[in-house]
Short mmCIF file of the C-alpha atoms (twelve columns), coordinates in Angstrom:
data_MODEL
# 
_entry.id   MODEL 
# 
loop_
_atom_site.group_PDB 
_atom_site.id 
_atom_site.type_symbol 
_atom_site.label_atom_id 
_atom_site.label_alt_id 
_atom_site.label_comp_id 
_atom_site.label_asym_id 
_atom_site.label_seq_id 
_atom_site.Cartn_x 
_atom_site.Cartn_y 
_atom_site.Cartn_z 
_atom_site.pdbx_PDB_model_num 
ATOM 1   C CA . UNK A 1   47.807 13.860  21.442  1 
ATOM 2   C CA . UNK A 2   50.953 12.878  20.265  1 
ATOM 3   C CA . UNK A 3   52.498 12.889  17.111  1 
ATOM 4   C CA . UNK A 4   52.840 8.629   17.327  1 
ATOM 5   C CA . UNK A 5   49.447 8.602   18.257  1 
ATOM 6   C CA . UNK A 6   48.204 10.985  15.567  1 
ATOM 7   C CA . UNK A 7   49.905 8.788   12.674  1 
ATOM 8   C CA . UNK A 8   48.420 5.573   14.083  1 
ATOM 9   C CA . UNK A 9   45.016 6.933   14.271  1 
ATOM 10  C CA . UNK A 10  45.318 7.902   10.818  1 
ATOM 11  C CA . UNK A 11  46.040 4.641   9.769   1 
ATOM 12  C CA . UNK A 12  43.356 3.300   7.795   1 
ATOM 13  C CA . UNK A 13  44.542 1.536   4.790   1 
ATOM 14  C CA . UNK A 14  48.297 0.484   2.852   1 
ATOM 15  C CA . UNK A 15  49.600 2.732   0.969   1 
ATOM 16  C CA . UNK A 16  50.968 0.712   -1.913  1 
ATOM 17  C CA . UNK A 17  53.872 1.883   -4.193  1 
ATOM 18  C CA . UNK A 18  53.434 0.615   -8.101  1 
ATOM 19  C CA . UNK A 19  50.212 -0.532  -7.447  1 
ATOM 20  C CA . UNK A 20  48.789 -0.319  -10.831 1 
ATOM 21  C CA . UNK A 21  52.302 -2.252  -12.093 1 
ATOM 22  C CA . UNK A 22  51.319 -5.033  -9.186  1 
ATOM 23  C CA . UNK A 23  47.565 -5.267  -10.042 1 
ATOM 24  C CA . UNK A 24  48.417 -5.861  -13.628 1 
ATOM 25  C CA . UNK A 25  51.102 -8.647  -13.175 1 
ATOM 26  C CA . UNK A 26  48.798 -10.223 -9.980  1 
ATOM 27  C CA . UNK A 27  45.616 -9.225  -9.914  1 
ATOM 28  C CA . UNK A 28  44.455 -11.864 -6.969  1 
ATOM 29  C CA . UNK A 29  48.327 -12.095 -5.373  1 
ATOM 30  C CA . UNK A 30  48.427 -8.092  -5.136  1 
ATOM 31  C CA . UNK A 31  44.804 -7.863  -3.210  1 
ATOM 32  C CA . UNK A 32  45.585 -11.204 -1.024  1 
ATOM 33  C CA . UNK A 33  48.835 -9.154  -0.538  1 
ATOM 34  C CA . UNK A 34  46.992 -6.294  0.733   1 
ATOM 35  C CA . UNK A 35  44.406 -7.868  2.847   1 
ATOM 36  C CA . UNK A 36  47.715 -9.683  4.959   1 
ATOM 37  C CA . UNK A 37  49.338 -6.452  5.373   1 
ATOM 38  C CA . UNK A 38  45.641 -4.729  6.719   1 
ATOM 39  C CA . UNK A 39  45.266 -8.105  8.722   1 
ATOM 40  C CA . UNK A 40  48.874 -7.993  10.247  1 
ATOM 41  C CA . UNK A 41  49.864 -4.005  10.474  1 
ATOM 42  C CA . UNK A 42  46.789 -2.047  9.960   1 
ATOM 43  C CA . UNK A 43  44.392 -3.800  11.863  1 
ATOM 44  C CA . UNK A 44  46.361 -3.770  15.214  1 
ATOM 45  C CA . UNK A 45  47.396 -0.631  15.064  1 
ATOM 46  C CA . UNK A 46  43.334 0.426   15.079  1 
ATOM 47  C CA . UNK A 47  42.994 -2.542  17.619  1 
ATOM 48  C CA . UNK A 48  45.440 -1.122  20.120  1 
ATOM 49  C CA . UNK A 49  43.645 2.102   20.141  1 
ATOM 50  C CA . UNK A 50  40.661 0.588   20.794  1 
ATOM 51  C CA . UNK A 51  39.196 -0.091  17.853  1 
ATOM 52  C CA . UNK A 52  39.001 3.684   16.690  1 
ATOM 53  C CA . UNK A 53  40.922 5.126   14.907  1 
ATOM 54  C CA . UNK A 54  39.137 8.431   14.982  1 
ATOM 55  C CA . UNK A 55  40.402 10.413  18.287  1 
ATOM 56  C CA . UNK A 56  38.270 13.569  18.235  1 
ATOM 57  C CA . UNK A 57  40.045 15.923  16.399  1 
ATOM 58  C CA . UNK A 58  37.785 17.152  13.623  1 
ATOM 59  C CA . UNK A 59  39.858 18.846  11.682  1 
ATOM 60  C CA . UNK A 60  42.822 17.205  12.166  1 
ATOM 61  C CA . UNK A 61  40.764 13.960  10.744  1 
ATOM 62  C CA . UNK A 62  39.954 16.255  7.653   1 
ATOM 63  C CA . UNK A 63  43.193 17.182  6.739   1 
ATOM 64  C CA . UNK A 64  44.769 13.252  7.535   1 
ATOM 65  C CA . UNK A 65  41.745 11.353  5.549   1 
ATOM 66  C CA . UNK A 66  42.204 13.687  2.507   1 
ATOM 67  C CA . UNK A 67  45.520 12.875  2.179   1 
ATOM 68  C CA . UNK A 68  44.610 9.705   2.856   1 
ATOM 69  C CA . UNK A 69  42.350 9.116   0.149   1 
ATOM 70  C CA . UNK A 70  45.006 11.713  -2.305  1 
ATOM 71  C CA . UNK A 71  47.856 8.664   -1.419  1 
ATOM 72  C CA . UNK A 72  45.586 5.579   -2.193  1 
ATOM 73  C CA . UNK A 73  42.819 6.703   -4.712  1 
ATOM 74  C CA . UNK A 74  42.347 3.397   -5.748  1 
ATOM 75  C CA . UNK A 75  41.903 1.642   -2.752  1 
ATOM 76  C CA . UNK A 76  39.353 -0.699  -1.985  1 
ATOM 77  C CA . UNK A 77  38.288 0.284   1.227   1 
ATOM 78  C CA . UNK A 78  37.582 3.911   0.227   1 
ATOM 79  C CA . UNK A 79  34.506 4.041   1.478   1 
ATOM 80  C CA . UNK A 80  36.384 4.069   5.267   1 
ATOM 81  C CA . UNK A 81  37.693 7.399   4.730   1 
ATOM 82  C CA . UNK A 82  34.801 8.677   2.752   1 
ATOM 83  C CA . UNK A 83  32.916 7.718   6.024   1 
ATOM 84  C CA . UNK A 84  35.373 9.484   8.222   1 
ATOM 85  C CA . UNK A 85  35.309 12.288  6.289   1 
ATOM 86  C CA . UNK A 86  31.012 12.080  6.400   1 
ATOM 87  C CA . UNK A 87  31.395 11.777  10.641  1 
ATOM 88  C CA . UNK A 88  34.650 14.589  10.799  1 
ATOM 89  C CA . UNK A 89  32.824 17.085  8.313   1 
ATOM 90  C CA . UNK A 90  29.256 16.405  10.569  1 
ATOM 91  C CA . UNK A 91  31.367 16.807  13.927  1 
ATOM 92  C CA . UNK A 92  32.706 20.043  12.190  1 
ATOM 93  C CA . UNK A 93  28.844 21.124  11.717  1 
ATOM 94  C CA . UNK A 94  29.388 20.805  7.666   1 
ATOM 95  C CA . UNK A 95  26.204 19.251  7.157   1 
ATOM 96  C CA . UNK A 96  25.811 19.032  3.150   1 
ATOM 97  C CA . UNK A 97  29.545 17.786  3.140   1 
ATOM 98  C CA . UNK A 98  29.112 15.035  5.619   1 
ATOM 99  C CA . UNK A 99  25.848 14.324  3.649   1 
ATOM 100 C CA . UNK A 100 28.105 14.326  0.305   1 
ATOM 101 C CA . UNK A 101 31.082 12.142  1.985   1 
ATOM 102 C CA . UNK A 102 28.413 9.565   3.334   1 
ATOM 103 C CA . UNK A 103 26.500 9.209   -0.003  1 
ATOM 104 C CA . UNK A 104 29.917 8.909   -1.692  1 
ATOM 105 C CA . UNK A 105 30.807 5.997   0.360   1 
ATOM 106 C CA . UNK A 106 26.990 4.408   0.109   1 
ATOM 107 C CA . UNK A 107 27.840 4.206   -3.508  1 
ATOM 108 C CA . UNK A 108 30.888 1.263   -2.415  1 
ATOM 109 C CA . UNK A 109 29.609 -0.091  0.279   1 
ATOM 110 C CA . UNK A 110 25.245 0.908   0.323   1 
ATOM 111 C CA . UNK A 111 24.707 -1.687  3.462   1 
ATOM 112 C CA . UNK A 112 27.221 -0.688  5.711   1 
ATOM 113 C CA . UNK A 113 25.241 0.871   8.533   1 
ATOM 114 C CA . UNK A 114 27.852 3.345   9.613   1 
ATOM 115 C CA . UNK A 115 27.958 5.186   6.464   1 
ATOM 116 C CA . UNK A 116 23.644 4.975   6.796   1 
ATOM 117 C CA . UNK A 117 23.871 7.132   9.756   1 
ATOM 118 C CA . UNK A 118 25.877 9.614   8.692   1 
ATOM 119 C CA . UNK A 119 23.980 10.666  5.965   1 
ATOM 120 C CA . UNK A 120 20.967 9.839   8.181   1 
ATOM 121 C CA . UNK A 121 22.047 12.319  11.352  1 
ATOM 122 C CA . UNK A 122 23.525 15.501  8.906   1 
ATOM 123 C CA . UNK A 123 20.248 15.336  7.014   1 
ATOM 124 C CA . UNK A 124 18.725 15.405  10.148  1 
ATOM 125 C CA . UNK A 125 20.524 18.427  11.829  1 
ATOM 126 C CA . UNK A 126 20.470 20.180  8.623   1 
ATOM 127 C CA . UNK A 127 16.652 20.067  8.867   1 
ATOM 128 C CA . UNK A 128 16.344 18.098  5.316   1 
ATOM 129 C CA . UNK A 129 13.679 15.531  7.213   1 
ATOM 130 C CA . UNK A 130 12.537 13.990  4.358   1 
ATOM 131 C CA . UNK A 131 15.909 12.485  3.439   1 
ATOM 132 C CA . UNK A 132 16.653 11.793  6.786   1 
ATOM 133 C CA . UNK A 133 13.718 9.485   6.866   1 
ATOM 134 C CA . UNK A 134 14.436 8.131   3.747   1 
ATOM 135 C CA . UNK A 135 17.608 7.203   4.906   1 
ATOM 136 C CA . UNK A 136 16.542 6.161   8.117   1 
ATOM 137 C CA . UNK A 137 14.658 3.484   6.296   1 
ATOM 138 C CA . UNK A 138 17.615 2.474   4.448   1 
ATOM 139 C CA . UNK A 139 19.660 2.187   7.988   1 
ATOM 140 C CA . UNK A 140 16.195 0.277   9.561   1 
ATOM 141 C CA . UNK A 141 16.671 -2.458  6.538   1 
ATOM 142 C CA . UNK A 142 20.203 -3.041  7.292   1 
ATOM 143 C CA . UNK A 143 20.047 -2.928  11.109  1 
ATOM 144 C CA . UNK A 144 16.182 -3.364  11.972  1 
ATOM 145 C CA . UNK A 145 16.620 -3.395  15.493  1 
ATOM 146 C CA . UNK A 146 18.515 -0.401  15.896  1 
ATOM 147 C CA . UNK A 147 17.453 2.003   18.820  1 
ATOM 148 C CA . UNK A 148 18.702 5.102   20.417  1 
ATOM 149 C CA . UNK A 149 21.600 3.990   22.156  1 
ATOM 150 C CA . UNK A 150 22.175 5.414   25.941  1 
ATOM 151 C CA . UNK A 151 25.284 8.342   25.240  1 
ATOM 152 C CA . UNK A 152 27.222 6.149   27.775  1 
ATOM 153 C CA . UNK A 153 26.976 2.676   25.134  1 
ATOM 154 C CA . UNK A 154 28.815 4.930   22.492  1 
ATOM 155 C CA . UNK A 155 32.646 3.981   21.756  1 
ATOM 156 C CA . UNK A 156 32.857 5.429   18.745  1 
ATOM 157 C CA . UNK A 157 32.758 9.313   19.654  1 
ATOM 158 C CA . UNK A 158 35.422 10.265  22.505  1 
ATOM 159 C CA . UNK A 159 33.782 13.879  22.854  1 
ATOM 160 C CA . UNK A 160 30.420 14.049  24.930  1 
ATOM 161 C CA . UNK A 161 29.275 16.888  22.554  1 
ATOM 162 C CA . UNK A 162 29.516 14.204  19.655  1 
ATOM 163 C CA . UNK A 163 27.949 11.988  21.203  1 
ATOM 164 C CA . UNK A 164 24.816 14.066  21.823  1 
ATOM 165 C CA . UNK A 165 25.269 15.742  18.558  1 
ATOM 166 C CA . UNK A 166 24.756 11.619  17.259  1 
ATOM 167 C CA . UNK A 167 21.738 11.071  19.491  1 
ATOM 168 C CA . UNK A 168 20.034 14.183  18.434  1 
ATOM 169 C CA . UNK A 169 20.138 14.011  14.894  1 
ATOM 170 C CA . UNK A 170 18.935 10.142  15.364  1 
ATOM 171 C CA . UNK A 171 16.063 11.697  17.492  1 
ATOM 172 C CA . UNK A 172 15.155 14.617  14.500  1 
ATOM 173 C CA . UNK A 173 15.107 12.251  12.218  1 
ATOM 174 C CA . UNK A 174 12.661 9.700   14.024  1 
ATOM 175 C CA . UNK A 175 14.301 6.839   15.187  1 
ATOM 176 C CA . UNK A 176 12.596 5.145   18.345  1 
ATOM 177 C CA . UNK A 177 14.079 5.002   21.853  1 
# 
């Protein structure tokens, strides 16, 4: 992977300088601000990788999303690179830190089904059942008609090992075919 491609799949939020300074003169002109810039730089960039902005690369992710989340503690979308720190750390077979990340990120955004699964699949492979259920309930409120998906419908995971990693700990922790 190149270097381009390693900053753009990084890319996961603005990185505002003086954003306390800008929140306290314009509270509402500072986060319309922000959403534009996501909108017209951010959101492409993901876009023209396909959507993902995850590649693969584990550790890489680690070291890219903590810095991340060390340049924008504030930001409001957090809870995207708590998530991608709940999948890398999972991918990385770091079960109770994926499980930490996820539940971090559950606390911003509880009914956003992504962050549901991670907890949900390193409880699972971890062999802590009963909170894999529990979340598994959580993720069957949000998304009641989710299934185990067919390893070939996943986008999100580039690595066939992830991908079955992601369909197993689905499986331990009970969800239907």
């Amino acid at each position: 992977m190149t270097t381009e491609q390693r900053r753009l799949a990084a890319i996961v939020s603005a990185d505002v300088a003086g954003y306390s300074r800008l929140m306290g003169r314009d509270e509402s002109g500072t986060l319309a601000a922000l959403k534009a810039l996501r909108h017209e730089v951010v959101d492409p960039a993901i876009a023209s990788h396909g959507g993902r902005a995850y590649l693969g690369d584990h550790a890489e992710a680690v070291v890219r999303l903590e810095r991340a989340i060390r340049l924008s503690p504030l930001d409001l979308l957090a809870y995207y690179f708590y998530t991608g720190m709940g999948w890398a750390n999972l991918f990385l077979g770091r079960y109770d830190e994926a499980v930490s990340w996820a539940r971090k990120a559950a606390l911003e955004k509880p009914d956003w089904a992504s962050t549901v699964r991670a907890e949900v699949i390193a409880c699972a492979l971890s062999g802590r059942i009963v909170e894999a259920r529990e979340g598994l309930a959580r993720l069957r409120a949000i998304d009641p008609d989710y299934r185990l998906p067919n390893p070939e419908s996943i986008r999100s995971w580039r690595r066939a090992e992830d991908r079955a990693l992601y369909i197993e700990g689905l499986r331990r922790a009970g969800l239907p075919g």
